[in-house]
SEMARZA-941104 format. One record per residue: residue number from 1; residue in one letter; chain; x, y, z of N, C-alpha, C, O in turn. Coordinates in nm, 3 decimals, padded with zeros to 5 digits, always signed. Layout:
N
(rec NUM, "A", "A", (X, Y, Z), (X, Y, Z), (X, Y, Z), (X, Y, Z)),
...
This chain:
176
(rec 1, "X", "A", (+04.905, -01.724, -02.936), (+04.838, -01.595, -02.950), (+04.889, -01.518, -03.070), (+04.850, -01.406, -03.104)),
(rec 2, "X", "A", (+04.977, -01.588, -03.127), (+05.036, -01.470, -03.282), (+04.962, -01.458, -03.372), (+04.988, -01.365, -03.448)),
(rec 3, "X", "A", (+04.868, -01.524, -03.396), (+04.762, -01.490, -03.508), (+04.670, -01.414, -03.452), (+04.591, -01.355, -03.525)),
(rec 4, "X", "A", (+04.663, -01.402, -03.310), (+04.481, -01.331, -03.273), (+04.504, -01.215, -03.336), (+04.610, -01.178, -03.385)),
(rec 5, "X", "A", (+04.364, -01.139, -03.331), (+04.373, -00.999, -03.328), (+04.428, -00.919, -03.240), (+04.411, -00.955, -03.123)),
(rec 6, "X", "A", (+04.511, -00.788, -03.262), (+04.531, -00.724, -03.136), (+04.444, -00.702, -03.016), (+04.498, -00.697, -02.906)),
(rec 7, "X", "A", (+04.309, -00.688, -03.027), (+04.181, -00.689, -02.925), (+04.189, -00.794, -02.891), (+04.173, -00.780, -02.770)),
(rec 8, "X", "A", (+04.204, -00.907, -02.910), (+04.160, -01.017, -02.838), (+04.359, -01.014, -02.770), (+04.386, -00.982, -02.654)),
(rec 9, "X", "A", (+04.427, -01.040, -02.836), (+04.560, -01.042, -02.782), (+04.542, -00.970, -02.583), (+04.520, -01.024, -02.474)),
(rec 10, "X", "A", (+04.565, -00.834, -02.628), (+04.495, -00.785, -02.498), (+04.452, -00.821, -02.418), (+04.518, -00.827, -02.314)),
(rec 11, "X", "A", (+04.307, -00.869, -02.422), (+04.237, -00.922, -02.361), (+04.308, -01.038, -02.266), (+04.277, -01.045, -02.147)),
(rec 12, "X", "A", (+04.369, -01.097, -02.303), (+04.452, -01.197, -02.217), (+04.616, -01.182, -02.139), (+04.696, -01.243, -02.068)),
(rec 13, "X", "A", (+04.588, -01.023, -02.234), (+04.745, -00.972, -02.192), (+04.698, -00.892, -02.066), (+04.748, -00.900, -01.953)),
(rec 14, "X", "A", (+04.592, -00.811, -02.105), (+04.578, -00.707, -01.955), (+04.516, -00.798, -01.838), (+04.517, -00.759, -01.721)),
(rec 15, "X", "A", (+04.468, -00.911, -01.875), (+04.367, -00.968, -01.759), (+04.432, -01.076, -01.732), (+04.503, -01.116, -01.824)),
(rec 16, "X", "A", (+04.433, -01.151, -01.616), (+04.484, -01.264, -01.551), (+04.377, -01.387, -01.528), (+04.362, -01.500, -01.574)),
(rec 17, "X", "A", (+04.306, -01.296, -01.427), (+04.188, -01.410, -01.329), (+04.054, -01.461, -01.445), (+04.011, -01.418, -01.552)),
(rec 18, "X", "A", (+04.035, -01.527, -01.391), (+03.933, -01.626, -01.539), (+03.776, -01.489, -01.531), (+03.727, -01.439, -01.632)),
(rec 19, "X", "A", (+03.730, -01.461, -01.391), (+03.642, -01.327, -01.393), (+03.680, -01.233, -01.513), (+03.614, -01.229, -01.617)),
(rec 20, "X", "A", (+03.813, -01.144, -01.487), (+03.796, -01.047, -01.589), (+03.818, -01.082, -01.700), (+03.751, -01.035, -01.792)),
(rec 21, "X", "A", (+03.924, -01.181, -01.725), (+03.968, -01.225, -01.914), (+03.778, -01.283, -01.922), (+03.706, -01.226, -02.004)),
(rec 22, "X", "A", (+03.733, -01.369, -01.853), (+03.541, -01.408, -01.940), (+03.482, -01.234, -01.976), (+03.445, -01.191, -02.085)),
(rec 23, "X", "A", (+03.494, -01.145, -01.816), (+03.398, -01.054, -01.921), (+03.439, -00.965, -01.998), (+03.359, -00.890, -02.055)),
(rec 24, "X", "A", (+03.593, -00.954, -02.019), (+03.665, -00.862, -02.122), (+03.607, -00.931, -02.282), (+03.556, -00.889, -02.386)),
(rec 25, "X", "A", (+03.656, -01.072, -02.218), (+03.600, -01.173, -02.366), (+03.536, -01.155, -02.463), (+03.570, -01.120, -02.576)),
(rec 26, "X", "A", (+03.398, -01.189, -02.401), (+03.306, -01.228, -02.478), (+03.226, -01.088, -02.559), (+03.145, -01.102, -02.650)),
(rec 27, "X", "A", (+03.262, -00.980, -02.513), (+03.214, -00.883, -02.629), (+03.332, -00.844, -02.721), (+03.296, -00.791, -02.826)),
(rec 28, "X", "A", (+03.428, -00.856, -02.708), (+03.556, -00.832, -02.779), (+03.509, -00.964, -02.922), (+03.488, -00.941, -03.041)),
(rec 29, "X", "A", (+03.507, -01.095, -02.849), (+03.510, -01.161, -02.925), (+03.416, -01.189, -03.028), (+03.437, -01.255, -03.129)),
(rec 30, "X", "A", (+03.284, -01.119, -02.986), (+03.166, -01.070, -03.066), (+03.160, -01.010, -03.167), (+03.079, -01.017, -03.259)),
(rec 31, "X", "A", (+03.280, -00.923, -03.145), (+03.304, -00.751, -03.241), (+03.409, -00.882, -03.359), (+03.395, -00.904, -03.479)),
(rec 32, "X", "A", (+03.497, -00.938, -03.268), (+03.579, -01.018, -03.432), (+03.502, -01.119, -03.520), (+03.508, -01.150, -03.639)),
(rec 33, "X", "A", (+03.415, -01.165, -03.396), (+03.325, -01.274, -03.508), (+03.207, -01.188, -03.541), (+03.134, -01.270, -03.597)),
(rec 34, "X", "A", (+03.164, -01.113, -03.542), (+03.053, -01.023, -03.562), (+02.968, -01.088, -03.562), (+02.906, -01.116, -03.665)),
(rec 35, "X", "A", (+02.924, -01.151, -03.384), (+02.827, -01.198, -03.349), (+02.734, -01.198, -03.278), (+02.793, -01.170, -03.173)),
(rec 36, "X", "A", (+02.584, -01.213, -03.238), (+02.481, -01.131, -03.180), (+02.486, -01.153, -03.087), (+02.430, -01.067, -03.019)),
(rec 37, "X", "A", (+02.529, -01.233, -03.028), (+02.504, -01.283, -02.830), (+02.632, -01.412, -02.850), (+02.636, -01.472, -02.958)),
(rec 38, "X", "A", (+02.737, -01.449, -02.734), (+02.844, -01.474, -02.686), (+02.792, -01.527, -02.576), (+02.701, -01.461, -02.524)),
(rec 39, "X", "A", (+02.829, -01.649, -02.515), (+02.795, -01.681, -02.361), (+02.915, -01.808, -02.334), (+02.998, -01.872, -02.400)),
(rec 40, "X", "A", (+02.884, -01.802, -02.250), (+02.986, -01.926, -02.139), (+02.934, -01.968, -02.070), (+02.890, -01.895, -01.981)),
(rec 41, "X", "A", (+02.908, -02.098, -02.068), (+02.876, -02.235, -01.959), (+02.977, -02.281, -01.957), (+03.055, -02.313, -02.046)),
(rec 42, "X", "A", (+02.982, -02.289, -01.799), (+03.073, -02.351, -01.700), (+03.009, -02.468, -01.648), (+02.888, -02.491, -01.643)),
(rec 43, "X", "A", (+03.128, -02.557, -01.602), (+03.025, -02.686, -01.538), (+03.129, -02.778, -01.442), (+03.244, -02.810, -01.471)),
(rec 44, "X", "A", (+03.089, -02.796, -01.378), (+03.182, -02.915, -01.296), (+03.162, -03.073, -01.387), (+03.052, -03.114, -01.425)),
(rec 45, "X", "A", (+03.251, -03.123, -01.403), (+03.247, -03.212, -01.505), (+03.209, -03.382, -01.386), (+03.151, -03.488, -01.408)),
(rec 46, "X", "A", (+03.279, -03.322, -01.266), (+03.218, -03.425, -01.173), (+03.122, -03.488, -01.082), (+03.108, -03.591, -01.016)),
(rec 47, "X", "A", (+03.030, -03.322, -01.122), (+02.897, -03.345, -01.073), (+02.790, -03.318, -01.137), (+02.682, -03.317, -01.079)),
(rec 48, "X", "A", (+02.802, -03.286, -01.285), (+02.752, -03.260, -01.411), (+02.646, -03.158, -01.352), (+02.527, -03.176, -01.327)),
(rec 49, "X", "A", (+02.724, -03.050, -01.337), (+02.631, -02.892, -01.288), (+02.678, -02.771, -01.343), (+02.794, -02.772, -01.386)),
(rec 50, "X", "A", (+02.631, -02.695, -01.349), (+02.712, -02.560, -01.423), (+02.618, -02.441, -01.433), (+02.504, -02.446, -01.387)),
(rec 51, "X", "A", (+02.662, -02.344, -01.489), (+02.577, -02.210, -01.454), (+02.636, -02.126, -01.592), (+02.739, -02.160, -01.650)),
(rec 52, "X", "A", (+02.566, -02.029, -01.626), (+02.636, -01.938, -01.719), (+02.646, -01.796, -01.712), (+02.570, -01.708, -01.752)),
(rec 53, "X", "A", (+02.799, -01.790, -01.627), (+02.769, -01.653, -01.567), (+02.847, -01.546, -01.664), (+02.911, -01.447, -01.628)),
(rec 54, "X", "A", (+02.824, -01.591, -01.790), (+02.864, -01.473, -01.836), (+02.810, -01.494, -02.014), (+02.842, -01.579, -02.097)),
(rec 55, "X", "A", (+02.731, -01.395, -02.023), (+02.691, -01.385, -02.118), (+02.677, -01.187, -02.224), (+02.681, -01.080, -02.162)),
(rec 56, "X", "A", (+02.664, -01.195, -02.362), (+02.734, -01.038, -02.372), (+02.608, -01.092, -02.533), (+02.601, -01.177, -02.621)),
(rec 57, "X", "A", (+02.537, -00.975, -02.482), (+02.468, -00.991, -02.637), (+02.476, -00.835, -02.695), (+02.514, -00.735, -02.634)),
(rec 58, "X", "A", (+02.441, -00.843, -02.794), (+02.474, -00.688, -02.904), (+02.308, -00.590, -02.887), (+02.288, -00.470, -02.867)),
(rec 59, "X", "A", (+02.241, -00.674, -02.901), (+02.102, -00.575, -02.919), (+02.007, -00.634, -02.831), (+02.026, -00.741, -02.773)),
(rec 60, "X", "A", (+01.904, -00.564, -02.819), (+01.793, -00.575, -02.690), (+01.700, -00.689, -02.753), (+01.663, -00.785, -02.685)),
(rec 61, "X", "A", (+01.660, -00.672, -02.906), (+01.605, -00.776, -02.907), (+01.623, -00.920, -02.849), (+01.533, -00.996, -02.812)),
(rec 62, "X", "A", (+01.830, -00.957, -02.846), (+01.867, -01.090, -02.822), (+01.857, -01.118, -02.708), (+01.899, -01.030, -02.633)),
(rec 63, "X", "A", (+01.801, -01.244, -02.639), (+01.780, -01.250, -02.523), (+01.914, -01.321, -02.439), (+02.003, -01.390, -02.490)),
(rec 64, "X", "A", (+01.900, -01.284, -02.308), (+02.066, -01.333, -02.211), (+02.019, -01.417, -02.168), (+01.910, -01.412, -02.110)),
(rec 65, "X", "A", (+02.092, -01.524, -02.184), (+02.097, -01.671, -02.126), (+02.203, -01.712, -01.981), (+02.253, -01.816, -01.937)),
(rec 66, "X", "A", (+02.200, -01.588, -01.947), (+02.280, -01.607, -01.810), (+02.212, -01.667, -01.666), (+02.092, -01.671, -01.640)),
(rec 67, "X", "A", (+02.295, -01.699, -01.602), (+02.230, -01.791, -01.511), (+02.332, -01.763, -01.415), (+02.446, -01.733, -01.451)),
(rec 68, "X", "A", (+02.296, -01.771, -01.290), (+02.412, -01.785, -01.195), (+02.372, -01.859, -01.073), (+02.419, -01.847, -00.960)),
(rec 69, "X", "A", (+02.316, -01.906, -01.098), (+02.286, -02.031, -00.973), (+02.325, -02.155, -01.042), (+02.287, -02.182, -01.155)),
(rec 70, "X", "A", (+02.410, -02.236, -00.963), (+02.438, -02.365, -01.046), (+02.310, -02.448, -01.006), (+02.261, -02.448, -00.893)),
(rec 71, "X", "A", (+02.259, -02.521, -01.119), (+02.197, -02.643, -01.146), (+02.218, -02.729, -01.201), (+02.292, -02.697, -01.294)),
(rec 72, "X", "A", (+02.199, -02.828, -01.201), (+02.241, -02.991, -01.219), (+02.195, -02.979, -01.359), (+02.115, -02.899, -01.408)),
(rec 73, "X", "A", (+02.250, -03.058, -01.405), (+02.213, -03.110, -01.589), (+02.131, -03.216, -01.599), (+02.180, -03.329, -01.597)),
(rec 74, "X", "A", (+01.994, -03.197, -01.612), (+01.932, -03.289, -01.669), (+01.952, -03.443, -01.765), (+01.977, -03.439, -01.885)),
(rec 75, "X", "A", (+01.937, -03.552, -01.700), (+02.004, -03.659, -01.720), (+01.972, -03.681, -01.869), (+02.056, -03.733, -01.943)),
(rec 76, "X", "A", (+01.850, -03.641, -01.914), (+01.796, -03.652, -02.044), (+01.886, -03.569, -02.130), (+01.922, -03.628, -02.232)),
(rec 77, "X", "A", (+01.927, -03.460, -02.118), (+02.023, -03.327, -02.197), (+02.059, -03.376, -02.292), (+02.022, -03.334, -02.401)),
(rec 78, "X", "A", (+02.179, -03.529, -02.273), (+02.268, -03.532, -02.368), (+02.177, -03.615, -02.496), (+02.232, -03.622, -02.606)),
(rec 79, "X", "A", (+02.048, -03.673, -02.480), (+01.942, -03.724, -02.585), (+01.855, -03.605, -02.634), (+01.802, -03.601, -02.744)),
(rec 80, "X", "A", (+01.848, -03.511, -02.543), (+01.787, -03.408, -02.623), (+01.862, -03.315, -02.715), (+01.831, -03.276, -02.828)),
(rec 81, "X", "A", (+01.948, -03.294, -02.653), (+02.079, -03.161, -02.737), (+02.209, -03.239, -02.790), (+02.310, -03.264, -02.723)),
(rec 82, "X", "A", (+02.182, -03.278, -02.939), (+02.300, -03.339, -02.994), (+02.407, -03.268, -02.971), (+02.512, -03.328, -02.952)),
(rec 83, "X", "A", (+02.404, -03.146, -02.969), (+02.559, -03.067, -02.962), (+02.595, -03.113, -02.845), (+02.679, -03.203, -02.842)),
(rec 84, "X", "A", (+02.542, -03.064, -02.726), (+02.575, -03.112, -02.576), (+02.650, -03.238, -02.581), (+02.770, -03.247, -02.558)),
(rec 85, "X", "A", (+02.588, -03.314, -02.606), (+02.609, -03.469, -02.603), (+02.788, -03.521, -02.674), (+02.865, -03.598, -02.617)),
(rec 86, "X", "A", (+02.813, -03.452, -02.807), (+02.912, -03.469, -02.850), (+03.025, -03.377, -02.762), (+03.145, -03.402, -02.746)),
(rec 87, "X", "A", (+02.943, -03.258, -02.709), (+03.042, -03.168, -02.592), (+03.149, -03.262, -02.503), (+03.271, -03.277, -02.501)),
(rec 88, "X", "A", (+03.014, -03.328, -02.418), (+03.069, -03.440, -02.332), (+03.158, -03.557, -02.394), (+03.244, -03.608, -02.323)),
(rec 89, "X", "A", (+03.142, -03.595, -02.508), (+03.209, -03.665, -02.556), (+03.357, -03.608, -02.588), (+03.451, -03.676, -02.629)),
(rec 90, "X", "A", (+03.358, -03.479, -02.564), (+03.482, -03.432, -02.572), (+03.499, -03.457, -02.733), (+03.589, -03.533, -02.770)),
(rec 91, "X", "A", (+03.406, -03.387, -02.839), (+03.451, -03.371, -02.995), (+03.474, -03.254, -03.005), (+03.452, -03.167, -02.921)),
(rec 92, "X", "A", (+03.533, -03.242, -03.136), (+03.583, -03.105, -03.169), (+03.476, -03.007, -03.197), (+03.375, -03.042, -03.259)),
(rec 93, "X", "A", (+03.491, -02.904, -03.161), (+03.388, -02.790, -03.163), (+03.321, -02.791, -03.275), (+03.366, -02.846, -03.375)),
(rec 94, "X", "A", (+03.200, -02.729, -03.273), (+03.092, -02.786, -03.374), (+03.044, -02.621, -03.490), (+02.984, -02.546, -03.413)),
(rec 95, "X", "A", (+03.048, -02.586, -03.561), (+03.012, -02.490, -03.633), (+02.897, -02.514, -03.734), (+02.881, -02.556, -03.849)),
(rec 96, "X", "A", (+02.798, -02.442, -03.589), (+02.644, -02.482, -03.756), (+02.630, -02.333, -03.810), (+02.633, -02.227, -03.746)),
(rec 97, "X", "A", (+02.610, -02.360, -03.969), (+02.616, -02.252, -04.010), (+02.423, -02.214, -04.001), (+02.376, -02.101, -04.013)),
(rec 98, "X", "A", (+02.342, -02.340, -03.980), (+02.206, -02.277, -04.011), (+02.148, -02.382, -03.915), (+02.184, -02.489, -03.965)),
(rec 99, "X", "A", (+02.090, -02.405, -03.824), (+02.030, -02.475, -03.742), (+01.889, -02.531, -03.807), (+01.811, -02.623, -03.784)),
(rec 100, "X", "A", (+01.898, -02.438, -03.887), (+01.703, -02.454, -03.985), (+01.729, -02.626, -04.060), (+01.656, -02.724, -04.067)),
(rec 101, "X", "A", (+01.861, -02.600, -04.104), (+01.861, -02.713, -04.210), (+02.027, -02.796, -04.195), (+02.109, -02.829, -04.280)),
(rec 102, "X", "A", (+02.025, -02.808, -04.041), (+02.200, -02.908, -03.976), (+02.111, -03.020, -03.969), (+01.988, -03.018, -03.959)),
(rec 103, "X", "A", (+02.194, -03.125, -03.977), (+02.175, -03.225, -04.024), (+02.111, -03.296, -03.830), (+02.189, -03.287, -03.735)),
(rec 104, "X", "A", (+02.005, -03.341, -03.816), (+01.944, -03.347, -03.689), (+02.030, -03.447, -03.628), (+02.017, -03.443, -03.506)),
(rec 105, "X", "A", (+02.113, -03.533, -03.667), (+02.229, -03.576, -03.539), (+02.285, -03.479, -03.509), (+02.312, -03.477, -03.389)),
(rec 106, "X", "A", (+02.326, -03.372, -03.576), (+02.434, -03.329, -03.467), (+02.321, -03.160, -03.396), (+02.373, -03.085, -03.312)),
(rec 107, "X", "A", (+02.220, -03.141, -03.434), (+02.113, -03.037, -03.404), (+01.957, -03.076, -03.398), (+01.897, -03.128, -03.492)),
(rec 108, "X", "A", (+01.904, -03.045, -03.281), (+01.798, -03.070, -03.247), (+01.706, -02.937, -03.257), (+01.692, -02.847, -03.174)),
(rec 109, "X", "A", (+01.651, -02.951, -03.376), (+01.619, -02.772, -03.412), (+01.531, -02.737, -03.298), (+01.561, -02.633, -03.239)),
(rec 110, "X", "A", (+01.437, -02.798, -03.258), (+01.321, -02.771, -03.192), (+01.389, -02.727, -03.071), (+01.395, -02.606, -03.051)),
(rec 111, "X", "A", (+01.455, -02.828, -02.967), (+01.598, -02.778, -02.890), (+01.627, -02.643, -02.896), (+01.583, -02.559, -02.817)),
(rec 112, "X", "A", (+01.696, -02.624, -02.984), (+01.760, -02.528, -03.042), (+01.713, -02.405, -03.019), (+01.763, -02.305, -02.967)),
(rec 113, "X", "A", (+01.556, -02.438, -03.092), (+01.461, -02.293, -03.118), (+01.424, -02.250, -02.978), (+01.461, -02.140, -02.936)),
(rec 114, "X", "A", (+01.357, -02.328, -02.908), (+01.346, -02.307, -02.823), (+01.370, -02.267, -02.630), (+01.309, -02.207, -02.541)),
(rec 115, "X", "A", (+01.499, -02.346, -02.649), (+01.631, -02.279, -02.550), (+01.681, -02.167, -02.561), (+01.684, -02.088, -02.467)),
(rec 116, "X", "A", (+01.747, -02.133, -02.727), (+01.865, -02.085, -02.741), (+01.772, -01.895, -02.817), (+01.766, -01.782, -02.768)),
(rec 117, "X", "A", (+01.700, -01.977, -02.993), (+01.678, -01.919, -03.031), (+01.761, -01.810, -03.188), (+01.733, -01.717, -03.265)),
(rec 118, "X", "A", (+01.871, -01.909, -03.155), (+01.964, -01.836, -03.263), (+01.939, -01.953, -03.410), (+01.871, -02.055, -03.425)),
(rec 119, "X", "A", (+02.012, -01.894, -03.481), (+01.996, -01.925, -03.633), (+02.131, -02.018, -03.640), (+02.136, -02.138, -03.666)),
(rec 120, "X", "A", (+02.232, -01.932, -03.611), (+02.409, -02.014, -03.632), (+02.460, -01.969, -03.502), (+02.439, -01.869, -03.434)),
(rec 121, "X", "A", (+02.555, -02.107, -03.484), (+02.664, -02.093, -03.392), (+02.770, -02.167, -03.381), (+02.778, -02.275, -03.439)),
(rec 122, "X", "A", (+02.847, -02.128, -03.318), (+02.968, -02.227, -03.288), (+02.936, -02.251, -03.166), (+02.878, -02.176, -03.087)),
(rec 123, "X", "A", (+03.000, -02.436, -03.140), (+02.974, -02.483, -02.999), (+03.133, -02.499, -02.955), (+03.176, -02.609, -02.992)),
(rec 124, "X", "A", (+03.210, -02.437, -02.901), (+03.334, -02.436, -02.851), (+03.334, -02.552, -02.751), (+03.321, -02.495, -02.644)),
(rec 125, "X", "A", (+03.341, -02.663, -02.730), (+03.389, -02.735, -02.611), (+03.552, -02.722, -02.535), (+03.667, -02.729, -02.579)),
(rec 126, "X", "A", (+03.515, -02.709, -02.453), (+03.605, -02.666, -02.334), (+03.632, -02.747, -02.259), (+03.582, -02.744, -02.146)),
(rec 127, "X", "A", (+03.727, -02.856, -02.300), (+03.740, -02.995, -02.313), (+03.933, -02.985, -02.170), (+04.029, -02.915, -02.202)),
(rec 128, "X", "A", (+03.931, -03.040, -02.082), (+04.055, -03.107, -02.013), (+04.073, -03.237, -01.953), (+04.009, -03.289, -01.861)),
(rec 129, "X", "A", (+04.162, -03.276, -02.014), (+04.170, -03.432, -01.919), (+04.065, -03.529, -01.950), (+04.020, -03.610, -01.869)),
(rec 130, "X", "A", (+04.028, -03.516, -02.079), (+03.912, -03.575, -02.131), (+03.762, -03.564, -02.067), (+03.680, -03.655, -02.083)),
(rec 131, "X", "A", (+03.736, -03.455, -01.998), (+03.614, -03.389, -01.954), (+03.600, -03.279, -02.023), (+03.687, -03.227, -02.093)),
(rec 132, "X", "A", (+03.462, -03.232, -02.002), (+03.390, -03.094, -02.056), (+03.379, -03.013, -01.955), (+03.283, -03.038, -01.883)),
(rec 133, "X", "A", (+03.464, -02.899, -01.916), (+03.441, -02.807, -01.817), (+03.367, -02.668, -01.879), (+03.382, -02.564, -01.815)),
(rec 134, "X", "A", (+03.315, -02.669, -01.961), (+03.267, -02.573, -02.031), (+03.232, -02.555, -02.208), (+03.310, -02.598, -02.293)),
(rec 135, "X", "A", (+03.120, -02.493, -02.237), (+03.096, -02.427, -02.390), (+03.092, -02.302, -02.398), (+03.018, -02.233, -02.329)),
(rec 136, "X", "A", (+03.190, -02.250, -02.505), (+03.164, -02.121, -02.546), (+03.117, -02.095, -02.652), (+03.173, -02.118, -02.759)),
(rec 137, "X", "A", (+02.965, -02.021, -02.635), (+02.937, -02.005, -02.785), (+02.878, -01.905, -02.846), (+02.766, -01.865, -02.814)),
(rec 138, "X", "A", (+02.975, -01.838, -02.971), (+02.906, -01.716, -03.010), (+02.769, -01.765, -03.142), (+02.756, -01.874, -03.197)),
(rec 139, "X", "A", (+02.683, -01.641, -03.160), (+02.589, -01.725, -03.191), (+02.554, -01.599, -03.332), (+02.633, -01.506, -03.353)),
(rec 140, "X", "A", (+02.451, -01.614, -03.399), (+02.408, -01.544, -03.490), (+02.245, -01.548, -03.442), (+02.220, -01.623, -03.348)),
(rec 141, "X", "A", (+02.143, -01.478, -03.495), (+01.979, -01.459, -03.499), (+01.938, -01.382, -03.609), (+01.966, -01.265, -03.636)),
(rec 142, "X", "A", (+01.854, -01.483, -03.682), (+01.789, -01.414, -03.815), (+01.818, -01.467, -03.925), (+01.756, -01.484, -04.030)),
(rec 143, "X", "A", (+01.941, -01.497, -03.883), (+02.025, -01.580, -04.109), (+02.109, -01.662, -04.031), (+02.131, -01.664, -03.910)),
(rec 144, "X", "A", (+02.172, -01.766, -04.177), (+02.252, -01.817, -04.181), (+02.396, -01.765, -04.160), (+02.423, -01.646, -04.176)),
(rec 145, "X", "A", (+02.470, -01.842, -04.131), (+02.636, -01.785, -04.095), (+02.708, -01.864, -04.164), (+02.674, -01.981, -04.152)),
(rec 146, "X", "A", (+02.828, -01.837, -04.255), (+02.917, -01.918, -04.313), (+03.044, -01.846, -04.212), (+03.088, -01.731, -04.218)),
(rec 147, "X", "A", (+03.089, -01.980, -04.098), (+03.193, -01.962, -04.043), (+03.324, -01.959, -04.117), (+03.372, -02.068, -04.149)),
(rec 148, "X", "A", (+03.373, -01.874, -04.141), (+03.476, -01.882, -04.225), (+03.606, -01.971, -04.167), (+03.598, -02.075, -04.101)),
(rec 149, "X", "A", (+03.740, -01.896, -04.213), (+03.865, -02.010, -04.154), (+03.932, -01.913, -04.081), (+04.035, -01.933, -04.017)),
(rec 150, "X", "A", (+03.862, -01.787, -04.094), (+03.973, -01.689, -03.969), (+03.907, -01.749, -03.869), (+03.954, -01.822, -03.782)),
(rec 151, "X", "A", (+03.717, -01.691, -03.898), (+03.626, -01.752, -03.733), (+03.682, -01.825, -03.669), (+03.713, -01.799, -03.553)),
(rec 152, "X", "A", (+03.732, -02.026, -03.773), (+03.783, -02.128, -03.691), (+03.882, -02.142, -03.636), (+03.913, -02.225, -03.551)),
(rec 153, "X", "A", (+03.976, -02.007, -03.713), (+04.127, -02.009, -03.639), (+04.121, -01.980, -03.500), (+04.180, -02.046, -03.415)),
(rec 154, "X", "A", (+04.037, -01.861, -03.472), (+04.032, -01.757, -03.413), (+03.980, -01.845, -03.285), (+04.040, -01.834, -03.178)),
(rec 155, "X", "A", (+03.873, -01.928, -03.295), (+03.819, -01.951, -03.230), (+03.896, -02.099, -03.146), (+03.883, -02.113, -03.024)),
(rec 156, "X", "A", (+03.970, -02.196, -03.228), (+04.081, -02.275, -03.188), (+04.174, -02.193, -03.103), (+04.221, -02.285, -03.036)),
(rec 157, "X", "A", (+04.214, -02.120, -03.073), (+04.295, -02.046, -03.046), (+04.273, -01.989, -02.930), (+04.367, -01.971, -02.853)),
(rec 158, "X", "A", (+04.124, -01.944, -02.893), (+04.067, -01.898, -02.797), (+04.048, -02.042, -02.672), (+04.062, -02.035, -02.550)),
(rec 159, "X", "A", (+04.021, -02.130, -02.734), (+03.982, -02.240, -02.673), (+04.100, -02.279, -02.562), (+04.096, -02.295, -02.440)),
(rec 160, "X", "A", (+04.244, -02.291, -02.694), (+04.366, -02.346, -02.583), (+04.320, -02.267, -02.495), (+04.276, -02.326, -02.397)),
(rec 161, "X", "A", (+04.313, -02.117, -02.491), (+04.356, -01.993, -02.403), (+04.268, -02.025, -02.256), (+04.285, -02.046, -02.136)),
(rec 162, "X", "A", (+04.180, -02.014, -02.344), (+04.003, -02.006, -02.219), (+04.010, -02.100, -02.130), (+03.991, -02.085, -02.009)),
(rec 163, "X", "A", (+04.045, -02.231, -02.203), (+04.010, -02.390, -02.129), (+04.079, -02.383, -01.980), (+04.004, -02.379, -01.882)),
(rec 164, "X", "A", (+04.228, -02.382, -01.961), (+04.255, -02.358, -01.831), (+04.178, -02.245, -01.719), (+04.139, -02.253, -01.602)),
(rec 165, "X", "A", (+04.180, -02.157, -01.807), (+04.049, -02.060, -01.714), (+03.934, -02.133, -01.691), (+03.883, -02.113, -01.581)),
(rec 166, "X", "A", (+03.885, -02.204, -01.757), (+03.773, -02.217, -01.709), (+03.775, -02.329, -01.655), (+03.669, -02.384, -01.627)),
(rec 167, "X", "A", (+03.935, -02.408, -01.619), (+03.887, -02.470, -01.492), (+03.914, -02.480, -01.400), (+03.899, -02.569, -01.316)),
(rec 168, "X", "A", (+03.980, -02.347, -01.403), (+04.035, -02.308, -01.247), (+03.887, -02.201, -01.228), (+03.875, -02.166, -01.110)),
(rec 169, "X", "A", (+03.810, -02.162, -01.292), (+03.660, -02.061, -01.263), (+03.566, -02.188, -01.165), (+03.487, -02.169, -01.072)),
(rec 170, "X", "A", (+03.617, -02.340, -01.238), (+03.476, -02.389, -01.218), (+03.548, -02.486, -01.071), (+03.475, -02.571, -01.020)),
(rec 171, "X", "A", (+03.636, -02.473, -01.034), (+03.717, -02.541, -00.911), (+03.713, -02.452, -00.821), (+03.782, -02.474, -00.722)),
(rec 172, "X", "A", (+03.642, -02.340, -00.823), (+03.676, -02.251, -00.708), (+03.541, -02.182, -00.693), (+03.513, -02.133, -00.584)),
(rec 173, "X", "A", (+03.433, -02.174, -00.821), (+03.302, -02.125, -00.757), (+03.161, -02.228, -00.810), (+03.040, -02.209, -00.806)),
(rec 174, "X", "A", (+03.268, -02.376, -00.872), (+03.149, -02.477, -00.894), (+03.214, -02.603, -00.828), (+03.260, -02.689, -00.903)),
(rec 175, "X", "A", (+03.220, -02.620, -00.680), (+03.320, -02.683, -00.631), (+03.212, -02.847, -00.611), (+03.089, -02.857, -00.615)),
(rec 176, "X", "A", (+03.312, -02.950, -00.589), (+03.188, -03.092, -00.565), (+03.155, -03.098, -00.487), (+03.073, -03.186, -00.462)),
């Protein structure tokens, strides 16, 4: 935590339980990456299900992708959504700076456009024990994003932090 920002520092200093550090999170972490909508999928990695109960967007135009009923993952997912797919594979987090023009292995624009709706994002995998218990991803709408090397610090950093939270979140309200 010695490089975060003091806001995000906090955030993990005042909060304990994976509930309040997610929704202290994800608008804090919005304001450092100065980004339009923030969300978290959770997932049981052993019954490939998950929900996204926490999501933090900036303006009314952006739409919330929150969900709180768990549903199963579509067996097709990981052929439709290249990011997903490398998620599960447990690769290193993915930073598209423009979804218009990422290279279609690793982005499925149409996917993209139509799920998500954003322009840039980072795909945080939330990777333990060589499973995916979760993505965190802040996102951009409208332009391109050049993730810089604080973003990637910042955001490495968040990951160690988050990952055990989120799988003690998904062992106790995404149980098998």
């Amino acid at each position: 935590m010695q490089n975060l920002p003091e806001v995000l520092k906090n955030v993990f200093t005042n909060n304990s339980e994976p509930d309040a550090v997610f929704s202290a999170l994800l608008p804090i972490l919005s304001d450092v990456l100065q980004s339009d909508r923030c969300f978290l999928y959770l997932r049981n990695p052993f019954i490939s299900a998950g929900k996204t109960p926490y999501c933090w967007v900036r303006r009314p135009d952006v739409f919330n992708v929150a969900t709180f009923t768990v549903e199963v993952e579509p067996e097709s997912l990981p052929q439709e959504d290249p990011l997903f797919a490398a998620a599960l594979r447990t690769d290193p987090t993915i930073f598209v700076e423009d979804v218009e023009t990422a290279d279609p292995k690793v982005v499925n624009l149409a996917f993209e456009q139509k799920s998500f709706g954003h322009r840039a994002l980072i795909h945080a995998h939330l990777c333990h024990d060589g499973m995916l218990w979760g993505v965190l991803q802040p996102c951009i709408f409208g332009q391109p994003r050049v993730w810089s090397e604080f973003d990637r610090a910042i955001i490495a950093q968040v990951e160690k932090i988050v990952t055990p939270l989120a799988v003690a979140y998904v062992k106790q309200e995404i149980p098998n």
